[in-house]
C-alpha positions in Angstrom: 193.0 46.3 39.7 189.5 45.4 40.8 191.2 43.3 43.8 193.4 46.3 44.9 190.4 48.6 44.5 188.5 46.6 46.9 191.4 46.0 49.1 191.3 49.5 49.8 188.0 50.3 50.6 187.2 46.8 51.9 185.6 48.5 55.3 183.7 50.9 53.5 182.4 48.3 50.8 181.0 45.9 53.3 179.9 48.5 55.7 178.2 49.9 52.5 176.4 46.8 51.6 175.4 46.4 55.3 173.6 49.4 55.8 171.7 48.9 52.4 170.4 45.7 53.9 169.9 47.5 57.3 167.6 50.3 55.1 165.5 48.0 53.0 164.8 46.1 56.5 163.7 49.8 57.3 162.3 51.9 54.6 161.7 48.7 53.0 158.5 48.2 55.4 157.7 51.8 55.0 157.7 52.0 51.4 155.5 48.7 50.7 153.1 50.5 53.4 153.2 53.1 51.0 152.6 51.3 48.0 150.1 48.8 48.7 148.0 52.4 50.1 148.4 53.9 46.6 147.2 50.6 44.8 144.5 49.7 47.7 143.1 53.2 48.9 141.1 55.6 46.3 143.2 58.8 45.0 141.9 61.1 47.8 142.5 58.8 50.8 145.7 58.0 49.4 146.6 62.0 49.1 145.0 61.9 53.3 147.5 59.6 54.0 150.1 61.5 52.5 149.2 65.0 54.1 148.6 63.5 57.8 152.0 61.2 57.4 153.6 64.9 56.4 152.3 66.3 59.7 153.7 63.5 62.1 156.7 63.5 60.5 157.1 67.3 60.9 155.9 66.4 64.7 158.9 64.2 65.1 161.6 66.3 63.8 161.0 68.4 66.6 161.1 65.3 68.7 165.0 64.5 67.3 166.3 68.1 66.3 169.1 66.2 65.3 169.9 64.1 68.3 170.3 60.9 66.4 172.9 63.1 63.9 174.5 64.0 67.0 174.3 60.6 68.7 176.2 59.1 65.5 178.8 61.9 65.8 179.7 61.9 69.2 179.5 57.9 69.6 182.6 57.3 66.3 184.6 60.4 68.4 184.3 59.1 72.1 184.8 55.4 71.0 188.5 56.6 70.2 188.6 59.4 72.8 186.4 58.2 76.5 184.8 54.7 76.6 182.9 56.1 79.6 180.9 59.1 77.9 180.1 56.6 75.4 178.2 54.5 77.6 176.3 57.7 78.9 174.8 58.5 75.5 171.9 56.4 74.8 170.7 57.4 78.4 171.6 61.0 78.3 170.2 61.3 74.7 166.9 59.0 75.4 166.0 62.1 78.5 166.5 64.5 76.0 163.8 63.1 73.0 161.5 62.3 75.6 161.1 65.4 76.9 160.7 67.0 73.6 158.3 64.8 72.8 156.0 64.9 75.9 156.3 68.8 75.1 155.0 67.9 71.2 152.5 65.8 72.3 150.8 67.7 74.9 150.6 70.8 72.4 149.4 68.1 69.6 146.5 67.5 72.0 145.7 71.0 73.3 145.8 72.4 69.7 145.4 69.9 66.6 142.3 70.0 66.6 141.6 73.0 66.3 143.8 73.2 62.8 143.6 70.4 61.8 140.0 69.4 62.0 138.4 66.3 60.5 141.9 65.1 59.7 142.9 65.6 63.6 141.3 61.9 64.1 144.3 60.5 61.8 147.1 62.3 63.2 146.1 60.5 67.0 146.5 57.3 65.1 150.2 58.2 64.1 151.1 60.1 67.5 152.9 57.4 69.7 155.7 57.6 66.2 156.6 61.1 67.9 158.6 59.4 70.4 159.3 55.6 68.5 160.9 57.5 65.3 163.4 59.5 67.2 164.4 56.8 69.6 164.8 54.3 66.9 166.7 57.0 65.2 169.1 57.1 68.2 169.8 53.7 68.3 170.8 53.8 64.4 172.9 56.5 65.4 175.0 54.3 68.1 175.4 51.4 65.8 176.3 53.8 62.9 179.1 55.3 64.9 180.2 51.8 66.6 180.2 50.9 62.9 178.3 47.8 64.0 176.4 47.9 60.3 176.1 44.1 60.5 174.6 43.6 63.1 172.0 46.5 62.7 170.9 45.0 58.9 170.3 41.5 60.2 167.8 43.0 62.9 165.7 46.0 60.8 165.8 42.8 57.9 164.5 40.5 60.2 162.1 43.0 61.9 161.1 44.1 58.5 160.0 40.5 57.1 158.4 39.7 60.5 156.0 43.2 60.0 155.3 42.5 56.5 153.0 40.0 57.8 149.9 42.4 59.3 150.6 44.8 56.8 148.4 43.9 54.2 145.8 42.5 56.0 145.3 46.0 58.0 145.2 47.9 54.8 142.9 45.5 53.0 140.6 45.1 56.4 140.9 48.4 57.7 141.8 51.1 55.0 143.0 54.2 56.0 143.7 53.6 59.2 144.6 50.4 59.0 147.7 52.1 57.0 148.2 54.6 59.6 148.3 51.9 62.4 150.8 49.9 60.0 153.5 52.2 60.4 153.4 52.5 64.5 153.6 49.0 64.8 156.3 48.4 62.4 158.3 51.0 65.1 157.3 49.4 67.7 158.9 46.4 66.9 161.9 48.0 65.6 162.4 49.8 69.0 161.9 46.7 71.1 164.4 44.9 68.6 167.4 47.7 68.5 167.1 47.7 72.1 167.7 44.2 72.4 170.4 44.5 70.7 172.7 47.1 72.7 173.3 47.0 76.2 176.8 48.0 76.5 174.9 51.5 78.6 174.2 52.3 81.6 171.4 54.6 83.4 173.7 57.5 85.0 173.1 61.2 84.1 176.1 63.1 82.3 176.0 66.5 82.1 178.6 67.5 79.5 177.7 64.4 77.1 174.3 66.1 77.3 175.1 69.2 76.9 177.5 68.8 74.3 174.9 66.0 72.2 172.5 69.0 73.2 174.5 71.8 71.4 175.2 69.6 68.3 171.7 68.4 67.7 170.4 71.9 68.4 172.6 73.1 65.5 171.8 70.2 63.5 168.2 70.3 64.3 167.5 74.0 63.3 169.1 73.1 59.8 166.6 69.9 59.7 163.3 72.1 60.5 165.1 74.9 57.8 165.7 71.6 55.7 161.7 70.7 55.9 160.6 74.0 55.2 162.2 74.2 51.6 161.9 70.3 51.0 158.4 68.9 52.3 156.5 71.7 53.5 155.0 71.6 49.8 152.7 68.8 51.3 151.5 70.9 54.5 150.9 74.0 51.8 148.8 71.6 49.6 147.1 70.2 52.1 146.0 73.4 53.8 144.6 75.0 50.5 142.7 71.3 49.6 144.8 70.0 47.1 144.5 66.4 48.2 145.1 64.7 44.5 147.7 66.4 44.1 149.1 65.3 47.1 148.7 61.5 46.0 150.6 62.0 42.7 153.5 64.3 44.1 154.2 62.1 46.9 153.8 59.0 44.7 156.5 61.0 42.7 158.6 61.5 45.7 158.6 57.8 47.1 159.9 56.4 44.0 162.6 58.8 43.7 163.0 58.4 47.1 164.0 54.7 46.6 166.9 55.9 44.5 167.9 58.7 46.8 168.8 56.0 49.7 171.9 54.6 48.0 173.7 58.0 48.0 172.4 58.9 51.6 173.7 55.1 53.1 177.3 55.9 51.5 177.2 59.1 53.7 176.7 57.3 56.6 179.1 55.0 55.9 181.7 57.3 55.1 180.8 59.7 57.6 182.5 58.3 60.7 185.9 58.1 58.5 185.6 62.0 57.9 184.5 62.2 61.6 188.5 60.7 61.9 190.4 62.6 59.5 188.9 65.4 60.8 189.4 65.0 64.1 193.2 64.1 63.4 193.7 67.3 61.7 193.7 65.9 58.2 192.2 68.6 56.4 193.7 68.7 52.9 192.9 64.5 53.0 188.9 66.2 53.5 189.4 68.9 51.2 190.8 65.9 48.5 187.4 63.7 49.3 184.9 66.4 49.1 186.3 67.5 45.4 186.3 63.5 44.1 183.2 63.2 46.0 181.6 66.2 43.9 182.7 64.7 40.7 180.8 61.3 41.4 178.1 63.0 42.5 177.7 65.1 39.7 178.0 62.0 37.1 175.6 60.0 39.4 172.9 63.3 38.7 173.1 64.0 35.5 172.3 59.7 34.5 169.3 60.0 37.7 168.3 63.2 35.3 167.9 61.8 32.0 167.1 57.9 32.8 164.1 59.5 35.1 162.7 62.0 32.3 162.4 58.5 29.7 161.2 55.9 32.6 158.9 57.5 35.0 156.1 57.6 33.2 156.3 54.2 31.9 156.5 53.5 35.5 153.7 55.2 36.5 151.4 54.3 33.6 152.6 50.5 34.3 151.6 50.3 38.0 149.7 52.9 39.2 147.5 53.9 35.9 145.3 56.3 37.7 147.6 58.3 38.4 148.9 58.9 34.9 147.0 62.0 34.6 147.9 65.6 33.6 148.8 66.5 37.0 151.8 64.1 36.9 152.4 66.1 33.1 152.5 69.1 35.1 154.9 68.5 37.6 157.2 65.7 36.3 159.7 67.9 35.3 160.1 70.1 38.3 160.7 66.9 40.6 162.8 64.9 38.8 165.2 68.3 39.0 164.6 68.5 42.7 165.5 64.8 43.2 168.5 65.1 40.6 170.0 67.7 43.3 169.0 65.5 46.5 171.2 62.8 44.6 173.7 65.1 44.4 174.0 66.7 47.6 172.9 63.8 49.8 176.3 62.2 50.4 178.0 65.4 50.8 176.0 66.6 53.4 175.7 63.9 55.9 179.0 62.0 54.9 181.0 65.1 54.9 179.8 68.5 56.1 177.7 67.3 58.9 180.7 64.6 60.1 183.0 67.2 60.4 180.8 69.4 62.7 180.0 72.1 59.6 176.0 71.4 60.6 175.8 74.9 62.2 176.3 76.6 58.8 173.8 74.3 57.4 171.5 75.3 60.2 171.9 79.4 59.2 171.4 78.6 55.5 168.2 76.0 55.7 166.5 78.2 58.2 166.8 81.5 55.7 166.0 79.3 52.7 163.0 77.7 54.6 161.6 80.8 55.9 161.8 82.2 52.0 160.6 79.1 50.5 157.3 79.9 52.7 156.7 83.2 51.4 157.7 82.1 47.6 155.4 79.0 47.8 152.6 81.3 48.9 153.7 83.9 46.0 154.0 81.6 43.5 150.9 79.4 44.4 148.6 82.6 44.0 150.4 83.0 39.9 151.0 79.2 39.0 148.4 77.5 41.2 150.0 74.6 42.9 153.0 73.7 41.1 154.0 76.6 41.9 154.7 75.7 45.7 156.8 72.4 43.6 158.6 75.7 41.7 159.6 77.5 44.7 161.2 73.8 46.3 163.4 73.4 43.0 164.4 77.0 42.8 165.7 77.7 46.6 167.0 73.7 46.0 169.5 75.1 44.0 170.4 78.3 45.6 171.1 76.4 48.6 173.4 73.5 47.3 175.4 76.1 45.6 175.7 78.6 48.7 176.5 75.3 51.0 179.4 73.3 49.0 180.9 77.2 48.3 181.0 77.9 52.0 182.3 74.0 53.3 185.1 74.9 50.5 186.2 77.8 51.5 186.5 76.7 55.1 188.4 73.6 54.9 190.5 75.6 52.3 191.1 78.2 55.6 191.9 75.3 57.8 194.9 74.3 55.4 196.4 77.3 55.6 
C-alpha cells in the first residue's frame, strides 16, 4: 500500500523533499544568523536587529509586490502554452523589480532618516537586500515553475554551507552589524549562484509577458502588503513605541515557529504548479476535491502544532536561550502559538491552491481591509493591554481572515462547477 501510495505521488514526493533541501540551503543561513544574534548579542541589540530586519523586509515587499508569485505562475502555464514568453520572463520581470526598487531606495535615502533616526545607520547596512531579495525570489520562482527543484536545493545547499563560513566570525568580531552585513552577503552569493544556474533567457523586452506578470503581481502584491500589515507590522508598532525586549522575545518566538511553518509552505509550492494544471484544464471539481482533503490535513496538522507547542516551548526556550525565559514570554506565549497554529493551517492552502489558481486578487481585497483594521486595533488595543495587545489584534483578524478566505475560494470553485 505504502508502494502504490508513493507510486502516485512519486513527483510530488521527491519534488517535496527537494525543495526542503533547497529551503534549509536558504532560510537555513538565515535562521543560524538569527540564532547565533540571540545567543551572541545582548537582549536589546538582539530586539534592534529584529525591528531594523522588520523594516527592510517591509522595504522589499514593495520591491517584489508579488513578482516572484507571479513569475512561478506564469513560468508552469507558458512552459505548456508558449516556450517563447517563457524565455522573456526573467528579463521582463528583472526591469520591473529594479525599478521598484531604485524608487524604494531613493525614498529610503531622502526620508529614513528622518523616521527612523539613530536606527537609520542599520537600515543602510541592510539596503542593497531591497533589490537581492526580490531578484533571488524571481529566480526561485522560474525554477519553481520549471519544477527544476533539484537542481535549485543542490545550489541554495551548497551556497548555504559555503556562507556559513563568515557568519560567525562577523557576529563574534563585529556585533550588530556584523549580523546585519551577514545577511547581504549570504544574497549576494545566492544571486550570483541562481544566476549561474539558468540561462535558457534572453534580453528582449515583451510587452504582454510584462504586463500580464505586472497585473498578477500587482494583485498578489497588494494582498502581501495587506498580508504584512495584520502579520508583522506588530514589530514596526513595537519598535516605534520602544518596546525593544519585547521585540527580542516575540521574534525569538516567531523564528522557531517559523522553522515549523516551512514544511506546510514548501508542500504549497510543490503542489502549486499541479493546481496551476488542473486549473487551467478546466478541472474544477478535481480542485474543489483537493482543497476539502487538503483542509482536513491541515486541520489535523494544527491542532498536534497547538498542543505539542503549548508543553515544549518553554522547555525550549529555558534550555537554550535562558534569558529570555522571562514573564514577557509568560505573557505572550499563548497568543502566538494560536497565530502560528493558523499559519500552519492556512499556509498550504494559500499558496498551493488559491494563489495557483489565480484567486490572489480576492486575497488582495481581504488582506488590505484586514491590514488597515489590524492598524487601528493594534493601536486600540495597545493603549488597554499594553503591548500584547498589538500580539491580540494579529491573532484575532488571523482568524477572521482564514475563515472569510477558504468561505469565499469555496464558494467560487463551487460556481465554476456549475
Amino acid at each position: 500500500m505504502l508502494q502504490q501510495t508513493y507510486s502516485n505521488h512519486k513527483e510530488t514526493i521527491n519534488n517535496f523533499l527537494w525543495r526542503s533541501l533547497q529551503i534549509f540551503g536558504k532560510q537555513g543561513v538565515t535562521f543560524i544568523i538569527f540564532i547565533l544574534s540571540a545567543k551572541l548579542l545582548t537582549p536589546y541589540e538582539f530586539g534592534i536587529y529584529n525591528y531594523v530586519l522588520a523594516i527592510i523586509f517591509f522595504l522589499i515587499m514593495f520591491g517584489d509586490f508579488g513578482i516572484s508569485t507571479a513569475t512561478s505562475k506564469y513560468v508552469a502555464e507558458y512552459n505548456v502554452t508558449n516556450k517563447e514568453k517563457l524565455k522573456s520572463i526573467l528579463f521582463n520581470s528583472g526591469i520591473i523589480i529594479l525599478g521598484l526598487t531604485i524608487i524604494i531606495t531613493i525614498i529610503t535615502l531622502i526620508f529614513g532618516e528622518l523616521y527612523l533616526q539613530d536606527k537609520y545607520i542599520y537600515v543602510l547596512y541592510l539596503l542593497p537586500l531591497v533589490f537581492l531579495a526580490p531578484m533571488t525570489s524571481l529566480y526561485d520562482g522560474i525554477y519553481r515553475g520549471l519544477k527544476k527543484f533539484k537542481q535549485l536545493a543542490i545550489m541554495s545547499l551548497v551556497i548555504g554551507i559555503l556562507s556559513l563560513s563568515f557568519v560567525y566570525i562577523l557576529i563574534k568580531q563585529y556585533g550588530l552589524i556584523g549580523a546585519l552585513i551577514s545577511q547581504s552577503l549570504f544574497y549576494i552569493l545566492l544571486l550570483i549562484g541562481l544566476a549561474l544556474g539558468y540561462k535558457e533567457f534572453h534580453f528582449r523586452l515583451n510587452k504582454e509577458v510584462m504586463r500580464e506578470v505586472g497585473y498578477y503581481s500587482f494583485a498578489f502584491g497588494i494582498a502581501t502588503v495587506g498580508y504584512y500589515l495584520f502579520s508583522r507590522v506588530a514589530i514596526l508598532i513595537l519598535g516605534h513605541y520602544s518596546y525593544i525586549n519585547e521585540i527580542a522575545t516575540y521574534e525569538l518566538l516567531n523564528k522557531i515557529f517559523l522553522i515549523l511553518l516551512v514544511f506546510p509552505t514548501i508542500l504549497g509550492n510543490v503542489v502549486s504548479t499541479n493546481f496551476t494544471e488542473f486549473f487551467a484544464k478546466g478541472e474544477y471539481k478535481k480542485v474543489l476535491s483537493k482543497f476539502k482533503t487538503y483542509i482536513l490535513i491541515s486541520l489535523l496538522a494544527t491542532i498536534v502544532f497547538g498542543i505539542l507547542s503549548y508543553f515544549l516551548m518553554p522547555i525550549i526556550i529555558k534550555l537554550f536561550f535562558i534569558e529570555y525565559y522571562n514573564s514577557i514570554l509568560s505573557t505572550i506565549l499563548v497568543p502566538v502559538i494560536l497565530i502560528y497554529a493558523i499559519q500552519i493551517y492556512c499556509a498550504t492552502i494559500n499558496s498551493g491552491i488559491i494563489v495557483a489558481t489565480g484567486y490572489a486578487k480576492v486575497m488582495s481585497y481581504l488582506n488590505g481591509f484586514l491590514g488597515i483594521s489590524n492598524i487601528i486595533l493594534s493601536l486600540i488595543l495597545l493603549n488597554y493591554l499594553g503591548y500584547v495587545g498589538v500580539i491580540y489584534s494579529v491573532l484575532i483578524l488571523n482568524i477572521i481572515g482564514v475563515f472569510i478566505l477558504h468561505w469565499i475560494y469555496y464558494t467560487q470553485i463551487k460556481k465554476l462547477i456549475r
